[in-house]
N, C-alpha and C positions, 0 to 999 in steps of 0.2 A: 522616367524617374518620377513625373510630378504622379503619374497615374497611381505607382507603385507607392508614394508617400501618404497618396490621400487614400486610399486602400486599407495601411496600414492606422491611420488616425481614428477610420471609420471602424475598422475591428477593435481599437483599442477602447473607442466611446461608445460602443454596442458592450465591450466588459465593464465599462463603470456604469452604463445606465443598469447593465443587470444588478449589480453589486451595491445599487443604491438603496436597497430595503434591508432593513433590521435581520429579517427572518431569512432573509437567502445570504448574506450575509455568514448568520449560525451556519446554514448548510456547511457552507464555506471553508466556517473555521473545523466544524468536525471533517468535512471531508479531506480535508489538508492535514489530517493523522492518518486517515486509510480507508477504506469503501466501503460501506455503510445497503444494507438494502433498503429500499424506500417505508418498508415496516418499522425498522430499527431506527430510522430519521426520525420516522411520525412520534415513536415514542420518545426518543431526546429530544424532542423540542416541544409536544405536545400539542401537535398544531391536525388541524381538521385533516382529512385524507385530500379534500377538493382545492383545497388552499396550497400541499405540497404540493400537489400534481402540477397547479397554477408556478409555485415557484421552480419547480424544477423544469417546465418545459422554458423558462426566460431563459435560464442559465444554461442548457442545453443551444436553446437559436443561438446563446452568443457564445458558444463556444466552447463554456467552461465547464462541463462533465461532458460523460458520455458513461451506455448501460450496457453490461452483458449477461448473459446468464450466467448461473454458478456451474460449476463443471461437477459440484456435490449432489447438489436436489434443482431440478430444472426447471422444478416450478417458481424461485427462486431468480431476482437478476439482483446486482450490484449496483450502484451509482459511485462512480470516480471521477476523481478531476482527472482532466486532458492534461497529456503530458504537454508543458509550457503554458498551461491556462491562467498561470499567475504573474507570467514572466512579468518584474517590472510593480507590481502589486504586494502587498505588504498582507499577508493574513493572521490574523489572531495574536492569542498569547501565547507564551511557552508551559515546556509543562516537565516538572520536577521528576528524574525517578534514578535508583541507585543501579537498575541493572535492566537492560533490552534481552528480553527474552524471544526470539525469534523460531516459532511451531509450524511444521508443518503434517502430513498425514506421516512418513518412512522415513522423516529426517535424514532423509538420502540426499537431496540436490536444492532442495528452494532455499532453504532455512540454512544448511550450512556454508550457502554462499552470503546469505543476506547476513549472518554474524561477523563472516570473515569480512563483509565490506565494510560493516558499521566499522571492526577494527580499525579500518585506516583512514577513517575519517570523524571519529570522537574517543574522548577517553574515558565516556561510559562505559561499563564493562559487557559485555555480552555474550552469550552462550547461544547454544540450540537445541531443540529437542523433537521428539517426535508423538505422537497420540500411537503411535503402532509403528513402531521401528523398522526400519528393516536389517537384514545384517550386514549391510557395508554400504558405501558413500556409493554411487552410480560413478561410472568412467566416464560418464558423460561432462557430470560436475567438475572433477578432475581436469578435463578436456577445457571445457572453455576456462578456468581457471588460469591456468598454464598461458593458454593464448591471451590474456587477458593481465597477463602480470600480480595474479593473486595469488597468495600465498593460501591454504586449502588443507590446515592439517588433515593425515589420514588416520581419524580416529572413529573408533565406531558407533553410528549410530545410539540414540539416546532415547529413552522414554521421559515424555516430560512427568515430572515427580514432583509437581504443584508451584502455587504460586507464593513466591513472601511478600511481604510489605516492600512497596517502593519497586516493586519488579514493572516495570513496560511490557505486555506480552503481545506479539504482534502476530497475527498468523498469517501467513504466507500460502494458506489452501484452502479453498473453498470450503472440503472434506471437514477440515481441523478446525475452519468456522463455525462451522454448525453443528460441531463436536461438542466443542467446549462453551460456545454461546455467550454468556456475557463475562466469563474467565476472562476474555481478550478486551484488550486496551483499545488496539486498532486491527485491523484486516488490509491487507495486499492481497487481491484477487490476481494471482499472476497464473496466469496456466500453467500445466504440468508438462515438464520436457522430456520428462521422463516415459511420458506413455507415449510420446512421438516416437522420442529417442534418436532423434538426429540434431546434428551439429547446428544447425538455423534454431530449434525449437530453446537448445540449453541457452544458443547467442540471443534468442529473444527476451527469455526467464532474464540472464544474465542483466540486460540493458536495463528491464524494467524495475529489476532491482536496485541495480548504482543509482537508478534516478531517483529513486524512490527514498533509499537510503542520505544520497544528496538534499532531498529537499529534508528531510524531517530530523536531522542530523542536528541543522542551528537552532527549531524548535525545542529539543528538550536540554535541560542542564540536569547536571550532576545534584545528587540531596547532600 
């Protein structure tokens, strides 16, 4: 037990020594809306390329991102926080918007799950759409829906048809990231289950969204 406690103090003071700078800090706060490539960092925050790479590999040793590549353009990787990288830790400020607009490539499966979960957990309003539609919801989404106790209208697929004032637009596709480019508010790099297309791939999409959705939910209020 004592091992296990002092374990746990020692990971916890490896995250506040990282968290102890201004600039990894910002990282912080933006990466706590959605995942960010280390290009689009350097420009929000306007900070040297030698200096990110410096903050991001602290934050990386203690835990709290981790990089993948885009499943869009491979030249391309993301920076995310670690699922529970915050646990316990308080980030940023909140952030005003009238409607969660939630995009992915076919509006088939990411996007219509991540609206329908915002539903049950804020009374911001939210919808879905797609950059290139497809003509119907995937059975797959359906599938873990069902096992999952979400309610999944079956309505068809959307072309997203711009942005208004006060819209959150979150894209949920690597694809649909580097489609619309600075269009989006924040990005969820969550893989595509749909090109697995089995039950683990949607149950994975699934998880990564509730949490994602869970965390960023108390961040924004209603305008």
């Amino acid at each position: 037990m004592t091992i296990e406690v002092n374990s746990s103090l020692e990971a916890r003071a490896l995250k506040h020594a990282a968290l102890a700078d201004a600039g990894r800090l910002r990282i912080v706060d933006l990466l706590a809306l959605g995942d960010l490539s280390s290009g689009e960092l350097q420009h929000e925050l306007g900070m040297a390329s030698n200096l990110l790479a410096h903050h991001l590999r602290v934050l990386d040793e203690a835990g709290v991102i981790g990089r993948h590549r885009s499943e869009g353009d491979r030249r391309r990787s993301y920076v995310t926080l670690r699922p529970g990288a915050l646990d316990g830790l308080v980030s940023g400020s909140g952030v005003a918007a009238r409607r969660v607009v939630f995009v992915c490539t076919a509006n088939s499966a990411r996007s219509q799950l991540a609206a329908a979960l915002w539903n049950t957990v804020s009374s911001i309003p939210s919808v879905s759409a797609g950059t290139h539609p497809a003509e119907r919801i995937a059975d797959g989404a359906f599938d873990v829906a069902r096992a999952n106790d979400l309610e999944l209208a079956d309505i068809a697929p959307r072309r997203l048809d711009g942005v208004s004032d006060g819209d959150f637009l979150i894209t949920v596709c690597d694809s649909a990231r580097e489609e619309l480019g600075n269009a989006a508010s924040a990005h969820w790099s969550v893989p595509d289950p749909v090109r697995v297309d089995d039950q683990a791939a949607f149950e994975l999409a699934f998880a990564d969204l509730r949490r994602r959705v869970r965390e960023l939910a108390p961040r924004l209020s209603a305008v």
